[in-house]
C-alpha positions as CSV (number, residue, x, y, z in Angstrom):
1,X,67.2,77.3,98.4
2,X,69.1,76.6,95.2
3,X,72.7,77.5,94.9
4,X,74.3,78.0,91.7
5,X,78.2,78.3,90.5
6,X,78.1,81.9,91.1
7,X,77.9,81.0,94.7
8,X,80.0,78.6,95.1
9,X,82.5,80.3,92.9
10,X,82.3,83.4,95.5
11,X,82.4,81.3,98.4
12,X,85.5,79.2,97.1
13,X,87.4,83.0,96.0
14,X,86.0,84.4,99.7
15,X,87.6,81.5,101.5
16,X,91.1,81.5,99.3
17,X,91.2,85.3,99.9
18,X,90.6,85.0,103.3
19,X,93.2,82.1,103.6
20,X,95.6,84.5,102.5
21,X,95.0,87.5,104.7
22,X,94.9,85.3,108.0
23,X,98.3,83.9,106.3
24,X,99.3,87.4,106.2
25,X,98.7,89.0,109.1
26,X,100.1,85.9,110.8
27,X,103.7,86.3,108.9
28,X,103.2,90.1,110.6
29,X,102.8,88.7,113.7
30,X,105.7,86.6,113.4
31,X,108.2,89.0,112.1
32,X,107.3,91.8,115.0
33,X,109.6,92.5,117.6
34,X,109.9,90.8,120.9
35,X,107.3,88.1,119.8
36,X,107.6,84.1,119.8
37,X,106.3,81.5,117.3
38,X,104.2,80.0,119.8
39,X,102.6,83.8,120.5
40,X,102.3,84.2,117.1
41,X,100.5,81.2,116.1
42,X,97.8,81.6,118.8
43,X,96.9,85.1,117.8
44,X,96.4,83.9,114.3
45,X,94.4,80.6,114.9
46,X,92.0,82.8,116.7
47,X,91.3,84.1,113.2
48,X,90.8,81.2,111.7
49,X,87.4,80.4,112.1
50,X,87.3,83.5,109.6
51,X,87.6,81.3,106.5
52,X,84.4,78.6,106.9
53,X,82.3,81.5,108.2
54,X,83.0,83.6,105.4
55,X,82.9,80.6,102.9
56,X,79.5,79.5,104.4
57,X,78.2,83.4,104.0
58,X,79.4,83.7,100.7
59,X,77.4,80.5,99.6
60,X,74.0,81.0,101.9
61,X,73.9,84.9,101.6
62,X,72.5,87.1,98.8
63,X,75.5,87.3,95.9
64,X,76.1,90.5,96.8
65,X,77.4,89.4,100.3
66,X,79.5,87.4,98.5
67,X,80.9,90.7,96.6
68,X,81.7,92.4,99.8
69,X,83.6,89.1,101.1
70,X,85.7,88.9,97.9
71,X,86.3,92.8,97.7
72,X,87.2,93.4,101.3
73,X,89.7,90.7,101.5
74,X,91.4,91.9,97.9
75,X,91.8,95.4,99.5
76,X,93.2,94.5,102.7
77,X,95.7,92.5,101.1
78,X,96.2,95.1,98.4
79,X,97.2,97.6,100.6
80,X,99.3,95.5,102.9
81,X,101.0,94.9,99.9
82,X,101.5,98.6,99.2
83,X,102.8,99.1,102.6
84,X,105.7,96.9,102.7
């Protein structure tokens, strides 16, 4: 199986976009009430894996997979950044 630059271009956007929103939601964890650092920092690295996977699906997968793993991402963060 050939992969072209649209693949790898929506792998490499999938994984920074993912990057971010495990970033995030781990900057929400650390801010909430009540919580530690080290609490914090173990709920997010079990999220982690998150980025490869997603990276390695946008690449292998149909394009369109690739779509879905740019667009979710871009919305989750979009509204989190609505919300604060």
């Amino acid at each position: 199986m050939a992969v072209d630059g649209w693949h790898w271009a929506a792998a490499v956007l999938a994984a920074l976009l993912l990057s971010v929103l495990v970033l995030l939601w781990y900057d929400t964890l650390r801010e909430r009430p009540g919580w530690t650092l080290s609490m914090a920092t173990k709920r997010a690295l079990l999220a982690a894996p998150a980025i490869p996977v997603g990276f390695a699906a946008a690449l292998l997968l149909p394009l369109w997979v690739g779509g879905v793993l740019i667009l979710a991402p871009l919305v989750i963060i979009a509204i989190m950044a609505m919300a604060d």
